[in-house]
N, C-alpha and C positions, 0 to 999 in steps of 0.2 A: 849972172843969169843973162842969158840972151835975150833979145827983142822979142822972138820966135814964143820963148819960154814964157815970158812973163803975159804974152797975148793970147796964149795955150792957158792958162791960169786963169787970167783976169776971165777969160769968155766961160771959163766951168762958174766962177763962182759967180757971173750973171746970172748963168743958168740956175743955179741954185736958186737964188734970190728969186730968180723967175716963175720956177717949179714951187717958191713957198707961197711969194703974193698970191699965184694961182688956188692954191689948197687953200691959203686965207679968204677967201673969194668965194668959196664952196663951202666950206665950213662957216660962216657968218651969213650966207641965203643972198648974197649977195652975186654967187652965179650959178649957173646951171651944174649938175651934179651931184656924187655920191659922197657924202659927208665923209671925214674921216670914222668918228663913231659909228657911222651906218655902214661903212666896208667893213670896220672890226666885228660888229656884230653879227652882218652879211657871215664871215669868216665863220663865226664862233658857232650860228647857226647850221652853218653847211659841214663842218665838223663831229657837231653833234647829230645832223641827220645821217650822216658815213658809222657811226659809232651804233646807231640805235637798227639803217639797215645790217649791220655784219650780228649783233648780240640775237635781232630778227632770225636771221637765216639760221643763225645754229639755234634756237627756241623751233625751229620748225622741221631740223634734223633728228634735235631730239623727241621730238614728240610724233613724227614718221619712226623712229625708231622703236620708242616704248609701245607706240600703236601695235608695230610688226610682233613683237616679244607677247601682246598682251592677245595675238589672233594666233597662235601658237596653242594646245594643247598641253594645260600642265599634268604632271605625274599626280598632282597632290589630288585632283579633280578625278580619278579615277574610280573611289569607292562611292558607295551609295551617297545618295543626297538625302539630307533632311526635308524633310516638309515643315515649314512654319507656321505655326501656331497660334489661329485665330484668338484664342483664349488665353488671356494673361495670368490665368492661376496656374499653368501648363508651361511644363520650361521643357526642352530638347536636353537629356543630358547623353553621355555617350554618342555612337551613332543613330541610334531607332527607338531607343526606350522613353517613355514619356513619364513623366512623375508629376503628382499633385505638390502642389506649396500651400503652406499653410493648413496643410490637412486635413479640405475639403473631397 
């Protein structure tokens, strides 16, 4: 290996060394900066806000949707309507007919 080669080498693995004292130094409070746990979690956070916006949007497509569907005029809604029934001895059967219970 060459001079060139071996000084190309020797100066990455300072840098290494360099880049870890530094991370050791912020991870023990001993300098200014973003913990390693507190980037992962920073990470793990901003992930789960990406995940909860996108599940949002379609929660909000479908329910503009079901809304449109539910402002629509059904077919089943076309015949008469019952009226309901203040009195609880009174039941609606059929469409219109009314019947005693209990045989009062």
């Amino acid at each position: 290996m060459s001079a060139a080669g071996v000084r190309s080498s020797f100066s990455v693995v300072v840098s290494l060394v360099l880049i870890r004292a530094v991370r050791a130094g912020i991870d023990e409070g001993h300098a200014p900066g973003v913990s390693t746990a507190e980037a992962k979690r920073i990470k793990e956070l901003e992930q789960e806000n990406r995940e909860l916006k996108r599940a949002n949007e379609i929660l909000k497509r479908a329910a503009s949707s079901f809304g449109a569907e539910l402002d629509r005029p059904s077919v089943r809604g076309c015949g008469p309507r019952r009226e309901r029934v203040a009195d609880p001895d009174l039941q609606v059967r059929g469409r219109q007919s009314l019947v005693m219970v209990g045989g009062r």
